[in-house]
C-alpha positions in Angstrom: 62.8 181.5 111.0 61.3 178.6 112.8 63.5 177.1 115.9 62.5 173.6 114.3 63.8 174.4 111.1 67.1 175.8 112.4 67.4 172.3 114.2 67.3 171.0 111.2 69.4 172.3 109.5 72.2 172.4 112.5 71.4 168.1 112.3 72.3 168.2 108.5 75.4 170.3 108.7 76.6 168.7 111.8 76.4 164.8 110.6 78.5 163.8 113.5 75.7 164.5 116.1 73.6 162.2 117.6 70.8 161.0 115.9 68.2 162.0 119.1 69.3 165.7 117.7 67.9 165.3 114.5 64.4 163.7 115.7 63.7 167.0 117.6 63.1 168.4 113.7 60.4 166.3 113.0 58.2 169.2 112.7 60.2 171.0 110.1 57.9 172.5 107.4 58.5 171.0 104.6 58.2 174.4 102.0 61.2 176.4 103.9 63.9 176.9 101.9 66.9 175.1 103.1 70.1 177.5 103.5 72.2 176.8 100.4 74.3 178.2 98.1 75.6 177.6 94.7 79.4 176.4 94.8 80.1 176.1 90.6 78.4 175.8 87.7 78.6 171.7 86.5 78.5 172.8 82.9 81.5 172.0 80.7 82.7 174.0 77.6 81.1 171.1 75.7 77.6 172.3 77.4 77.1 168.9 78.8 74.1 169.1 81.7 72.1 167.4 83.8 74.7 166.1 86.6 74.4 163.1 88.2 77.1 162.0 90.2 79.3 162.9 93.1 82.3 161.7 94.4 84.6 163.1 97.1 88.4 162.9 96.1 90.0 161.3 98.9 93.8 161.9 98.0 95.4 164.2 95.6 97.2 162.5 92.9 97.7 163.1 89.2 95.2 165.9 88.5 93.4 164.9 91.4 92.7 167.4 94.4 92.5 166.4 98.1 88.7 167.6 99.2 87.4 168.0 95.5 84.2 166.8 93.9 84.0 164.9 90.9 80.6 165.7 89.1 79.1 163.4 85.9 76.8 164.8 83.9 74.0 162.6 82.2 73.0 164.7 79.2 74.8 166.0 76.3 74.3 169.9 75.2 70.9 168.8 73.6 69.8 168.0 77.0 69.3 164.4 75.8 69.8 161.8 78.5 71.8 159.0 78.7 74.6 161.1 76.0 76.4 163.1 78.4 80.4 162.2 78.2 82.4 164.7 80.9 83.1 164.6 84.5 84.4 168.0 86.2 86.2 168.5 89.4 85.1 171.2 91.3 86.7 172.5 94.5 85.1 173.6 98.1 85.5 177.0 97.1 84.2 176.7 93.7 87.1 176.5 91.2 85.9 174.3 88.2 87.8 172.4 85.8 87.5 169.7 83.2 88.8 166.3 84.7 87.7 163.8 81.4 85.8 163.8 78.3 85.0 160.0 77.2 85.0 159.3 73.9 82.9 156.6 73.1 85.0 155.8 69.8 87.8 155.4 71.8 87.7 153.2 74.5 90.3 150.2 75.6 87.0 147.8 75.9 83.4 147.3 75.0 80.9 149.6 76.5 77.5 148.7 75.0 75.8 151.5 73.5 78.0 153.9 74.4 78.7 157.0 76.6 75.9 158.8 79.1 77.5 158.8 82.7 75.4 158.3 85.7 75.0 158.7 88.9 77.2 156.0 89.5 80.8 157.6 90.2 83.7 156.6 93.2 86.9 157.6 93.5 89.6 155.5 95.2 92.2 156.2 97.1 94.8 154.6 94.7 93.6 157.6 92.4 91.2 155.4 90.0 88.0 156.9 89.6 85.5 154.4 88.2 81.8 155.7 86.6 79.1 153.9 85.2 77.0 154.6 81.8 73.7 153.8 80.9 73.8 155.3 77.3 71.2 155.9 75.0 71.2 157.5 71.6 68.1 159.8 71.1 67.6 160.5 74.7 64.6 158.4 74.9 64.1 154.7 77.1 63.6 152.8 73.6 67.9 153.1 72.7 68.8 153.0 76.2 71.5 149.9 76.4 73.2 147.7 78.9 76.4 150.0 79.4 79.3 149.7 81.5 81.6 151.2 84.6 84.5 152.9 83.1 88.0 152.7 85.1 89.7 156.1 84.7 93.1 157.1 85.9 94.2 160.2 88.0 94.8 162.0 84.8 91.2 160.8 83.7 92.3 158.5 80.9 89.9 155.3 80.5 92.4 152.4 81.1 89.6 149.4 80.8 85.9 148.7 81.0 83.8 146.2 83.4 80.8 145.2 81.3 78.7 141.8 81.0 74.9 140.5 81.8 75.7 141.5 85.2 76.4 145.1 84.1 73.2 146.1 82.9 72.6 150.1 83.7 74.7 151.2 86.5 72.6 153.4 87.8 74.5 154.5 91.3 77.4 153.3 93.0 79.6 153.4 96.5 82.6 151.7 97.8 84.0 150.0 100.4 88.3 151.0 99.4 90.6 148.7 101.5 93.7 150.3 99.6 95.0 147.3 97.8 91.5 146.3 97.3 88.2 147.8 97.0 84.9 146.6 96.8 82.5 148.2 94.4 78.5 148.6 94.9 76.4 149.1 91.9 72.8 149.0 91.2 70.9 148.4 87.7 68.0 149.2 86.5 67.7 147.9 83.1 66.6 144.0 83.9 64.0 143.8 81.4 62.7 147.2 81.9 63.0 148.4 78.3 61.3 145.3 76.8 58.6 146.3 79.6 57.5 149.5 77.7 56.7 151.5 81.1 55.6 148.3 82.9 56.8 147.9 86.4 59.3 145.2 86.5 60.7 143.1 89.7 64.3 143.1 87.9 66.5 146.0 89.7 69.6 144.5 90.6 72.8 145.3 93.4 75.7 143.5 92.7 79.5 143.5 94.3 82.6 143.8 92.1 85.5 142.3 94.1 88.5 144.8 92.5 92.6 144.2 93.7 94.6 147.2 93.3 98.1 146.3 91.9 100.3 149.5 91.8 101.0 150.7 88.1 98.4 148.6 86.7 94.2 148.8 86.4 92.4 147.4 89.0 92.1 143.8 88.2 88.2 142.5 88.6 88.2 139.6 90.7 84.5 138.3 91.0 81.1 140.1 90.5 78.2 138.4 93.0 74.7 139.6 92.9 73.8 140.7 96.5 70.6 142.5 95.8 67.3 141.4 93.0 63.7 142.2 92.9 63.9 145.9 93.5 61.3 147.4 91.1 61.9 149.5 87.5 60.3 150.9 85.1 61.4 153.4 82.1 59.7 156.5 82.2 59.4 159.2 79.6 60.8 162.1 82.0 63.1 160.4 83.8 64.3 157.5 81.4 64.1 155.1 84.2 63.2 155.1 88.0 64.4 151.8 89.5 67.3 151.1 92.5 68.9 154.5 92.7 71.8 155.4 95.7 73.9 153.3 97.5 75.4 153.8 101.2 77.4 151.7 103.3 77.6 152.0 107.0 80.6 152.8 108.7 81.8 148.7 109.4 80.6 148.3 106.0 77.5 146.1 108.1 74.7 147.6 106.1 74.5 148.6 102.5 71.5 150.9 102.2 69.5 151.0 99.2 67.2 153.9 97.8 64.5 151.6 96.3 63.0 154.4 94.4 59.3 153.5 93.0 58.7 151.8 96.5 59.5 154.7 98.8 61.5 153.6 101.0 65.1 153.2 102.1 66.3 149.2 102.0 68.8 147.7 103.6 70.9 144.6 102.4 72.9 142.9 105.8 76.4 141.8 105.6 76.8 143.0 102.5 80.9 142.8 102.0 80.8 138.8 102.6 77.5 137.3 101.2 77.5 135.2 98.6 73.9 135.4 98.0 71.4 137.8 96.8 69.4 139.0 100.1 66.5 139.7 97.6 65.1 143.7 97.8 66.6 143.3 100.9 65.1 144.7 104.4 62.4 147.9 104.6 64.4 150.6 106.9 62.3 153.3 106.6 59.0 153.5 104.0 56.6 156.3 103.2 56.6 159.1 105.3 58.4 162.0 103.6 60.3 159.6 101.5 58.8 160.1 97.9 60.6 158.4 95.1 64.9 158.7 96.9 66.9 158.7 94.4 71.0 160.0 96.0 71.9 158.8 99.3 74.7 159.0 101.7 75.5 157.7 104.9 76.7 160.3 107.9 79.6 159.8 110.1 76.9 159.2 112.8 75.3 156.4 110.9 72.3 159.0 109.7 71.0 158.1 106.6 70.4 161.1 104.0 68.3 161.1 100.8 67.0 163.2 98.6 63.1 162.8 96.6 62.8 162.9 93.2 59.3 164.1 93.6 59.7 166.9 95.5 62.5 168.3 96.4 63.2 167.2 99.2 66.2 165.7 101.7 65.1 163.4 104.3 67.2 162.3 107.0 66.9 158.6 108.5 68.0 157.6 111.9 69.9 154.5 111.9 67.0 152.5 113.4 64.6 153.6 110.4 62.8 156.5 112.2 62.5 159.9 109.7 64.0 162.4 111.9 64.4 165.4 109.7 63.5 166.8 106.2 64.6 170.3 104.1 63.3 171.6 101.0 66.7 171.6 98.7 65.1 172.7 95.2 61.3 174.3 94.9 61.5 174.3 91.0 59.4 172.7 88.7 56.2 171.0 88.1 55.9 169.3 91.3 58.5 171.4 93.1 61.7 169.6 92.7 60.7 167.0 90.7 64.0 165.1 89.4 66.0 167.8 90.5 68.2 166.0 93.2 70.7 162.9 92.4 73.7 162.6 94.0 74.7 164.4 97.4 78.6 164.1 99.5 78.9 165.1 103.2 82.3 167.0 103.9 83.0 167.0 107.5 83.1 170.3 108.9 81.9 171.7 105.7 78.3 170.8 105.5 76.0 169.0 102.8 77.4 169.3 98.9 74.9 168.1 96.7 73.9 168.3 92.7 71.3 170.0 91.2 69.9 168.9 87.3 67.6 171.5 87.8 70.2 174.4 87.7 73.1 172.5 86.6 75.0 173.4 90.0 76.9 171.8 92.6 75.7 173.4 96.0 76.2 173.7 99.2 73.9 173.0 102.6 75.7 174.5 105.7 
């Protein structure tokens, strides 16, 4: 085993290190395989697959667990995307259960077109988990609707729906939680991109929902600002849709970082718990490189920015100044190696990298 690649891999399990650590991987080769291993299985007893979403539970409450993952799966047990309907919780040493099956027939608001759960999943620390849909109803880009975000309780019961022209495929999603309020980060990528027919589109949207957090009650919705437009989207017959993808916010909430998928690179939109504009497709961090269509992202306690390529399989790690100090092969398989495979992606401090993969329908873990 290469010394470069064991630097790399000692920078991704150890977040907390300086960024100067992770540059001395630059020369990682990019076909070793990264050391993981598979935590749980993300498949439900409905068969639901291809999971998207991750989310940390902060706080144990209701059927919550302190340290646990919350996984959402896209696809049903047809494999057909935008239909899946579960999320499961899954613990650090790989105890699986069911946390919520949404039924689209029965839910306390509208949700256009339905249930297919995204990558877009948070979990508060007032208990409410909160995931977006971007349903379709063959599977295919032609059905796909405008959707919603979902407000679940602790006992994963859908108490209300946020939904509207500024809700229009919540594709990923992260959070700023003050407690008593909590400010949600959402992108979309269904501005015009259906009516496009496989056309690239300047329509990908980030917008801000401003939520208070009243004790016995949902989260009340306060304002929802656009903070982010322009970012580029297309459907596509693989992958439904490739537009603005994962969301991460810096530790003073200073930065949000945007994983601007078909222009390979890592954005960044300034200030973004205050504005009151949209900063456009914001600032280019980091472009090209080993970036190759990001899709999850996630911010390190040391300000690194990690995501992962839909093209290839790889994670890339970005030094908060925009320099590509690292990369790790996370999933070889298929046609090209990887492709689609990676979504969203958690760091537990002190336990390493836990990330999703559609291509096994697994939660793993880097360490």
């Amino acid at each position: 085993m290469s010394l470069s690649v064991l630097k790399t891999w000692a920078c991704i399990a150890s977040l907390f290190v300086a960024a100067s650590v992770c540059a001395q991987a630059q020369g990682t080769h990019a076909g070793a395989p990264a050391s993981n291993s598979v935590v749980a299985s993300t498949v439900p007893t409905n068969g639901d697959v291809n999971p998207y979403g991750i989310a940390r539970v902060p706080r144990s409450s209701g059927f919550l667990g302190q340290g646990n993952l919350l996984i959402s799966n896209f696809n049903n047990s047809a494999n057909l995307q935008g239909t899946g309907t579960t999320i499961v919780q899954i613990s650090p040493d790989g105890t699986a259960s069911l946390f919520a099956h949404i039924d689209a027939d029965h839910l306390p608001g509208p949700c256009p077109g339905g249930i297919g759960l995204t990558t877009a999943l948070v979990v508060l620390r007032s208990g409410w988990v909160i995931v977006g849909s971007l349903p379709t109803t063959d599977g295919t880009s032609a059905t796909a609707q405008a959707g919603c975000l979902l407000v679940l309780d602790d006992h994963g019961n859908v108490w209300e729906t946020f939904y509207g022209s500024l809700i229009n495929g919540p594709w990923d999603m992260t959070a700023w939680d003050g407690g008593s309020t909590a400010d949600l980060f959402v992108s979309n990528v269904l501005n015009g991109t259906v009516a496009a027919n496989g056309k690239v589109v300047h329509k990908g949207s980030v917008v801000r929902l401003a939520l208070n957090i009243v004790p016995g009650s949902a989260p009340q919705l306060q304002s929802i600002t656009v903070i982010g437009s322009g970012f580029p989207e297309r459907t596509d017959p693989a992958a439904l849709v490739i537009g603005p993808t994962g969301l991460g916010l810096d530790a003073h909430g200073n930065n949000l970082y945007v994983a601007d998928s078909l222009d390979n690179r890592v954005a960044t939109i300034p200030n973004p718990l205050l504005r009151d504009t949209s900063a456009g497709a914001g600032a280019t961090l980091s472009q090209g490189g080993s970036l190759s269509d990001p899709l999850g992202l996630t911010v390190g306690p040391a300000g690194n920015i990690l995501t992962v390529n839909g093209n290839n399989g790889l994670l890339v790690i970005i030094a908060p100044d925009g320099e590509q100090t690292g990369k790790v092969l996370l999933d070889s398989t298929g046609n090209p190696p990887g492709a689609g495979a990676l979504f969203g992606l958690v760091e537990l401090r002190g336990s390493g990298l836990f990330y999703v993969d559609d291509a096994s329908n697994t939660l793993n873990l880097f360490h």
